[in-house]
C-alpha positions as CSV (number, residue, x, y, z in Angstrom):
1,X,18.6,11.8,9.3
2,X,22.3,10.6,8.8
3,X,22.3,9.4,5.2
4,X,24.9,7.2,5.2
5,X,23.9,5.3,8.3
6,X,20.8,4.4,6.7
7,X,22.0,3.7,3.7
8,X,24.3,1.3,4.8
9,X,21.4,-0.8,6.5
10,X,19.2,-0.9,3.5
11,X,19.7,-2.8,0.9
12,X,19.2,-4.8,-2.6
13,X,20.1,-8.3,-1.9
14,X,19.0,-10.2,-4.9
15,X,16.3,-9.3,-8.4
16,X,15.0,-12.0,-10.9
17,X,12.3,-11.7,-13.7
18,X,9.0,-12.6,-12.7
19,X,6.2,-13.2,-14.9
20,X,2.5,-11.9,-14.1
21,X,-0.5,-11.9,-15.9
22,X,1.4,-12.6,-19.3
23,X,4.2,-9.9,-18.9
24,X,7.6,-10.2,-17.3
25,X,8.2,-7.9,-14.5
26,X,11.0,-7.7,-12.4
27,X,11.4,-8.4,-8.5
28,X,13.5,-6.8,-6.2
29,X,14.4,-7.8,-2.6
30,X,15.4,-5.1,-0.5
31,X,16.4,-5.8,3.2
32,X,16.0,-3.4,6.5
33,X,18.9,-4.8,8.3
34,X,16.9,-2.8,11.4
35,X,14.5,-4.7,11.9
36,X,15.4,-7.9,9.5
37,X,12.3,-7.1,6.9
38,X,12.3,-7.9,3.6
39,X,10.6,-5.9,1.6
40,X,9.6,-6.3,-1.9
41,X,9.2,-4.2,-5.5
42,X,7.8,-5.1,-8.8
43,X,8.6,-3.1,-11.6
44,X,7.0,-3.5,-15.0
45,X,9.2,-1.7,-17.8
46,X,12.0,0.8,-18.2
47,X,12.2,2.8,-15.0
48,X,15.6,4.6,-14.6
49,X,15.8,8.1,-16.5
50,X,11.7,8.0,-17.3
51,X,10.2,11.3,-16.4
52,X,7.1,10.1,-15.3
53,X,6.1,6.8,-13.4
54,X,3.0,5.1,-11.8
55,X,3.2,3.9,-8.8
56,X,1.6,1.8,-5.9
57,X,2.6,1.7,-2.2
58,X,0.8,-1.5,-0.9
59,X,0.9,-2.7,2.1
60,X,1.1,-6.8,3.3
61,X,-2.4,-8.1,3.4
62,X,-2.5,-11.8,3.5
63,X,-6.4,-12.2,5.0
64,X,-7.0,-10.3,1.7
65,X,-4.5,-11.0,-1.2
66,X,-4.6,-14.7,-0.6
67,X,-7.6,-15.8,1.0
68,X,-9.5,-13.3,-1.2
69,X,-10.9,-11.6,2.1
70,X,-13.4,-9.2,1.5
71,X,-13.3,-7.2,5.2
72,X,-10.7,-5.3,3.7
73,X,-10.2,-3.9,0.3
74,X,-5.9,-4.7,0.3
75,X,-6.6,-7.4,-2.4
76,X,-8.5,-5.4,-5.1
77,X,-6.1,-2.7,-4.7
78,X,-3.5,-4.8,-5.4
79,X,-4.8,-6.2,-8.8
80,X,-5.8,-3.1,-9.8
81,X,-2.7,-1.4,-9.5
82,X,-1.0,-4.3,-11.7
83,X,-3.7,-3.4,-13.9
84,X,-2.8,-0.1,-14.4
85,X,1.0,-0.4,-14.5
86,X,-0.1,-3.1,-17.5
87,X,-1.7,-0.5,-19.4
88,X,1.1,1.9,-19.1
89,X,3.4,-0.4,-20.0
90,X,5.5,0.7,-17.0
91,X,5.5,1.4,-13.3
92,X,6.4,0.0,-9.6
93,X,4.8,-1.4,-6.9
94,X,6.6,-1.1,-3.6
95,X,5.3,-3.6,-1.5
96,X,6.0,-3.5,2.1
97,X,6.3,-6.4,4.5
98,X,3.8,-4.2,7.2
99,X,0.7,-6.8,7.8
100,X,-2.1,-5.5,9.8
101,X,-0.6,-1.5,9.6
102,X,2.5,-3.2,10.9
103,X,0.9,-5.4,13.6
104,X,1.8,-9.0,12.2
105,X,-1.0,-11.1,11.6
106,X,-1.1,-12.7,15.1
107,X,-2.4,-9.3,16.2
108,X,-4.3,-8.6,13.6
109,X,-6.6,-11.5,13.9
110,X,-6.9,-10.3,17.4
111,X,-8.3,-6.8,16.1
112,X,-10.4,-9.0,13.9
113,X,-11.7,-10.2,17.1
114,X,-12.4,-7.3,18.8
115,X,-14.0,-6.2,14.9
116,X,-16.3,-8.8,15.6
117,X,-17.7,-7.2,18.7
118,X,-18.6,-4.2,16.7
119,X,-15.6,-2.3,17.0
120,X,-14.3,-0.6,14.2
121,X,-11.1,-0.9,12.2
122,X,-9.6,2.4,14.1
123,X,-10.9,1.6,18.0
124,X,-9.9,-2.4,18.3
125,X,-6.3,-1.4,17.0
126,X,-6.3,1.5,20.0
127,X,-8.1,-1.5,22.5
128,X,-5.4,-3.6,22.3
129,X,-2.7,-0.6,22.4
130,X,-1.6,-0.4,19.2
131,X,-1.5,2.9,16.9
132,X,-4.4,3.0,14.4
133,X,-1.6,3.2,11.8
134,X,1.9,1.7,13.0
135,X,3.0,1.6,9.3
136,X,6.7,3.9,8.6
137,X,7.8,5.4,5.4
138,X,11.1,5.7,5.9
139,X,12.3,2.7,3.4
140,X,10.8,4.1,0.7
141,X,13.5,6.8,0.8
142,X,16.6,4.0,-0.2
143,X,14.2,2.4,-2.7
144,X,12.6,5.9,-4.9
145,X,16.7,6.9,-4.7
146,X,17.8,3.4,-6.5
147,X,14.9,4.0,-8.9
148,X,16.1,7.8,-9.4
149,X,12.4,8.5,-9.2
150,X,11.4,12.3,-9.7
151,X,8.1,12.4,-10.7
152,X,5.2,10.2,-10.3
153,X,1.6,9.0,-10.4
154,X,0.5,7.3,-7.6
155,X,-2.4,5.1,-7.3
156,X,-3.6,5.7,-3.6
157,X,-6.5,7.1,-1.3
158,X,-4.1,7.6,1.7
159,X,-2.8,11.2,2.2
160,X,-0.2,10.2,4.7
161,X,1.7,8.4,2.0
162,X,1.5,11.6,-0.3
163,X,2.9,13.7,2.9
164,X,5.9,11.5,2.7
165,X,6.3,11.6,-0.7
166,X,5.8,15.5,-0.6
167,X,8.7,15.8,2.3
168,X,11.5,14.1,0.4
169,X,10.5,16.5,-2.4
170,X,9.0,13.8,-4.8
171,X,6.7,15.4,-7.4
172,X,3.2,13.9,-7.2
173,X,1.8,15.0,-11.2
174,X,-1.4,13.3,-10.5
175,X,-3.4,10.9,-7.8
176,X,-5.1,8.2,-8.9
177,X,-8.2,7.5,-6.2
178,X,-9.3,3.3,-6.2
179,X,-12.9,2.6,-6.1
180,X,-13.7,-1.5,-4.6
181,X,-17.7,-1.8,-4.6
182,X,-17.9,-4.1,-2.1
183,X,-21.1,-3.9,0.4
184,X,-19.2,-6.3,3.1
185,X,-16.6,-3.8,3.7
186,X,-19.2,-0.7,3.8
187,X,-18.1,0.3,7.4
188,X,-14.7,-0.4,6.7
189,X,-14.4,2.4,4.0
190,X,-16.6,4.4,6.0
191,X,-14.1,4.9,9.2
192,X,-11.1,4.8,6.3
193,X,-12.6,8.1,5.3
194,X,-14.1,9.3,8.9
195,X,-11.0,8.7,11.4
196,X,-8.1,7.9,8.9
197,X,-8.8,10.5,6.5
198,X,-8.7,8.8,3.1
199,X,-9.7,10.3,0.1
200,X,-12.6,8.4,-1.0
201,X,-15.5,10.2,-0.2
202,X,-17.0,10.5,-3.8
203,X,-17.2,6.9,-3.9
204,X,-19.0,6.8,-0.7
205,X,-21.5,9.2,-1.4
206,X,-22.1,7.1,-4.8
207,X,-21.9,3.8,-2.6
208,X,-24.3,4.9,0.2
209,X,-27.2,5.0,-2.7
210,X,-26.4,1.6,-4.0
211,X,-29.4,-0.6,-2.8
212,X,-27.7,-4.0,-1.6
213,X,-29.3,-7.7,-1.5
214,X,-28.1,-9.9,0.7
């Protein structure tokens, strides 16, 4: 990768103090002059020169932050990570402009679509010719070096993120897995851990014995 090429078409364009859920946090606006994406980070405390910091990488989800969407599981893992960094008094969430697993949201309504027709999560994004993950990484580079991040926790079920993070030698001290009991979005979960290879399956064997009522 040529450093400096990349560097120069990433950047910080603007940061403000944002207040959420009683505590001022700070936003930061970084741009990929590649593609023209915005993407966003919330920080809650000192982060510079900490040894260890708690982080989420979240994804754009606006079926389930905003309209509260309970297909998908985007929204509580959201809150909960801003729960967490609360209690710790400090942490980021890097929050990438990828909607759908970088699909926009005109597509993924389509894959909602073909969701409705009893395909799964995994197959309708494949019908329509799409990767079952289109999301990149590569960002998050430009944005751990202008935190001078070393070592972290992340909150996360998704080992693909951790590979990243494991390949520009980031030091993972702990995982923190998210559990959303939510009987709408059983299969969802299901093929998360079946064909995309999240880490949840503790919670799953502990959902499969819940007894839901419709």
């Amino acid at each position: 990768m040529n450093f400096k090429y990349f560097k120069n078409k990433i950047k910080v364009i603007i940061t403000c103090k944002i207040p959420i859920f009683y505590n001022i946090f700070r936003i930061f606006i970084f741009v990929d002059n590649f593609n023209k994406k915005e993407h966003i980070v919330i920080t809650l405390g000192k982060i510079k020169n900490k040894k260890i910091i708690l982080i989420r990488i979240h994804s754009e989800c606006i079926t389930g932050e905003s309209f509260y969407s309970q297909k998908c599981d985007c929204g509580f893992q959201l809150k909960f990570s801003l729960k967490k960094i609360l209690i710790e008094k400090k942490g980021i969430i890097f929050y990438l402009r990828q909607e759908g697993r970088n699909i926009g949201i005109k597509n993924k309504i389509k894959v909602y679509y073909l969701q409705d027709l009893c395909y799964d999560t995994y197959d309708s994004n494949i019908k329509f010719g799409f990767l079952p993950d289109s999301r990149y990484y590569y960002i998050l580079f430009f944005m751990i070096l202008f935190f001078n991040l070393k070592y972290i926790k992340i909150i996360t079920n998704n080992i693909e993120k951790i590979k990243y993070l494991n390949k520009i030698n980031l030091k993972i001290i702990k995982r923190i897995p998210i559990i959303n009991k939510n009987f709408i979005n059983k299969k969802y979960l299901n093929i998360k851990f079946l064909k995309f290879k999240h880490k949840i399956i503790n919670f799953l064997n502990i959902f499969n014995k819940i007894k839901w009522k419709l």
